[in-house]
C-alpha positions as CSV (number, residue, x, y, z in Angstrom):
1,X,104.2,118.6,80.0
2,X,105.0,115.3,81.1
3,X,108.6,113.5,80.5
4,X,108.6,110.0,79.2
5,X,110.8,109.2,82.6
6,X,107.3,109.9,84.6
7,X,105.5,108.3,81.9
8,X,107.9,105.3,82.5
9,X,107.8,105.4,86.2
10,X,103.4,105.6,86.0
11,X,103.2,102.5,83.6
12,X,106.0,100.3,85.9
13,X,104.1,101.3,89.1
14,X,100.9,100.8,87.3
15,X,101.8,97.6,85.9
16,X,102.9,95.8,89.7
17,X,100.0,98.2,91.7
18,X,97.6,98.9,89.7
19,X,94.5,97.9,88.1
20,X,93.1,98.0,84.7
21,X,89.2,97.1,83.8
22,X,85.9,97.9,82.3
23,X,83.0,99.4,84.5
24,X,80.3,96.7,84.0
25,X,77.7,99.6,83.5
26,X,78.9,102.3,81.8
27,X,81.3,100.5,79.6
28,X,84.1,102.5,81.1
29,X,87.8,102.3,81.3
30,X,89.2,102.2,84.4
31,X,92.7,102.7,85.7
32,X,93.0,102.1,90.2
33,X,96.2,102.7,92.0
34,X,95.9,101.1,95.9
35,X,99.0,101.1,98.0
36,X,100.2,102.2,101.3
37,X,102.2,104.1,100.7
38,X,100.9,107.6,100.7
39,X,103.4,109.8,98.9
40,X,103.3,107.5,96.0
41,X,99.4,107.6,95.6
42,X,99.2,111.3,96.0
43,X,101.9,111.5,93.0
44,X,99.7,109.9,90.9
45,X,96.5,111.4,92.0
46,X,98.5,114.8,91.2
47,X,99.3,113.3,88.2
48,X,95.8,112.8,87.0
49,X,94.4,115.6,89.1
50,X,92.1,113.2,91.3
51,X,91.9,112.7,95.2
52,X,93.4,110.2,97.7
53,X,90.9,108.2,99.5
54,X,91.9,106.6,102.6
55,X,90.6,102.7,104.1
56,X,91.2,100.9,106.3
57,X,91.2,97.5,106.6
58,X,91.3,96.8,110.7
59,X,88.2,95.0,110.9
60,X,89.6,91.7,109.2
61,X,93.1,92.8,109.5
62,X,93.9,94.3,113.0
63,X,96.9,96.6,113.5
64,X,97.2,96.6,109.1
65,X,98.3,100.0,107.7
66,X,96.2,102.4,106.4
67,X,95.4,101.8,102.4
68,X,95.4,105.1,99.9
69,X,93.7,104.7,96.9
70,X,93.2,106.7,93.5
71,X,91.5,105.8,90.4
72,X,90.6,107.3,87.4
73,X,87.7,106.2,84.7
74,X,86.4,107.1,81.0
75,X,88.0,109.4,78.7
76,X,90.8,110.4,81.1
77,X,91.7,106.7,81.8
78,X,91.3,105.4,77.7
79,X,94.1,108.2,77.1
80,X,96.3,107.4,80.1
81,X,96.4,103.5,78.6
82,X,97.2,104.7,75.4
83,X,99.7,106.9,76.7
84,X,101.4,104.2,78.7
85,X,100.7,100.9,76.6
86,X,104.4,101.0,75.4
87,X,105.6,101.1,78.6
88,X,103.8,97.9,79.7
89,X,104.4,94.0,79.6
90,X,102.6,92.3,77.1
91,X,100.1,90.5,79.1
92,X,98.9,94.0,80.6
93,X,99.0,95.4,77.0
94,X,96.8,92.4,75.6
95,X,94.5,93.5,78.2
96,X,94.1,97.4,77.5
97,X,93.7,96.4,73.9
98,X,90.7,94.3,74.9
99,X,89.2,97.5,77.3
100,X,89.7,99.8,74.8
101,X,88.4,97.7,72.2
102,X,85.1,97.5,74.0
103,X,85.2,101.1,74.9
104,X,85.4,102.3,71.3
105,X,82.9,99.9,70.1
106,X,80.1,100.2,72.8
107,X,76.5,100.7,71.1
108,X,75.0,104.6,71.9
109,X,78.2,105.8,73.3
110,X,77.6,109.7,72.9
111,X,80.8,110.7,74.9
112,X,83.4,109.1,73.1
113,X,84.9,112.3,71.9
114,X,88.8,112.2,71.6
115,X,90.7,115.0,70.3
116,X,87.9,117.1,69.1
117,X,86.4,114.2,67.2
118,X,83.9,111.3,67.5
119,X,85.8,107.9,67.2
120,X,83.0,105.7,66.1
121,X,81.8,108.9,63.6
122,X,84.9,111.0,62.7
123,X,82.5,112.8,60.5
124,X,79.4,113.6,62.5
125,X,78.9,117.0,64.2
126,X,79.5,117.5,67.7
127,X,76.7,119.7,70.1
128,X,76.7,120.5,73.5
129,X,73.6,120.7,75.4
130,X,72.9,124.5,76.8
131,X,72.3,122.7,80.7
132,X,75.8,120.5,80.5
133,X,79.6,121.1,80.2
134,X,79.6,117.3,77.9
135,X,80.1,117.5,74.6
136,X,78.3,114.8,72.4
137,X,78.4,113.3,68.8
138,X,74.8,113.7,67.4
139,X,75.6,109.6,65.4
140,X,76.3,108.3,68.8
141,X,73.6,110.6,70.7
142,X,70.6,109.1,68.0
143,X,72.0,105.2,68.6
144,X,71.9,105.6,71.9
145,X,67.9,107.1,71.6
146,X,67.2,104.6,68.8
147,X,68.4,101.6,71.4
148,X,66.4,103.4,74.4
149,X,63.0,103.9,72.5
150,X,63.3,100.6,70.9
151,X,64.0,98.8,74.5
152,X,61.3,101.0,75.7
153,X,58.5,100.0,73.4
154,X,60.0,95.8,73.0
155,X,60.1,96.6,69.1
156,X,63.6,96.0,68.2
157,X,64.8,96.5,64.9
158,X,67.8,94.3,65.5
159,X,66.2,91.2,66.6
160,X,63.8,92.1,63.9
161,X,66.9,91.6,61.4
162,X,68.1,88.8,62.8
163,X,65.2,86.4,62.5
164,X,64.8,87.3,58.6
């Protein structure tokens, strides 16, 4: 269980180090953490339970320190920014509030599943298919294979609406 001092020290070191954004294909939250200081990123990677990875920037920069980076991305990083938005200054907040907006309200989102329930269908029943360890929300699983078929096919119901 974590304290709200680590919780604290996470969204302070997140909020001068870090980096906050949407992943342009998959909709994604994402939280990076790149520093050189090694001991620092490894805390957080333990943290989130994620590895280090290592770069180096010689080749523009010779003799520069080694850079450790860690990030973390979908429903892992939507609950660490809820879980630190408190902590944060309100420019960084304005800007989760935007990521997670988008998140929650991305069209044919079948993993959006947040403490056991769907947050675009609260309602809807969840399945797992036999092959996969993901579980999904059968609303969001038939948007997403409406959207698909009808991108597939060039007959879109939408733009059908939207010219009547």
């Amino acid at each position: 269980m974590l304290d709200t001092k680590t919780i604290g020290w996470l969204a302070g070191l997140l909020e001068g180090e870090g980096c906050f954004f949407l992943a342009p294909k998959t909709i994604s939250p994402v939280i990076t953490l790149s520093m050189t200081d090694k001991d620092v990123v490894q805390r957080v990677a333990d943290l989130w339970d994620r590895p280090v990875w290592t770069h180096r920037s010689d080749k523009y920069y010779p003799g520069a320190k080694m850079i450790y980076r860690t990030e973390l991305y979908g429903l892992h990083a939507a609950g660490w920014l809820m879980t630190i938005f408190s902590f944060l200054g309100e420019r960084r907040q304005q800007k989760v509030k935007s990521i997670l907006a988008a998140w929650r309200s991305r069209e044919g989102n079948p993993r959006v599943i947040f403490d056991g329930k769907c947050l675009r269908h609260p309602d809807a029943e969840l399945f797992q298919i036999p092959s996969s360890t993901t579980t999904y929300c059968r609303g969001c699983r038939q948007d997403s294979a409406n959207k698909s078929y009808h991108k597939r096919t060039g007959s879109s119901r939408y733009y059908q609406k939207s010219i009547l």
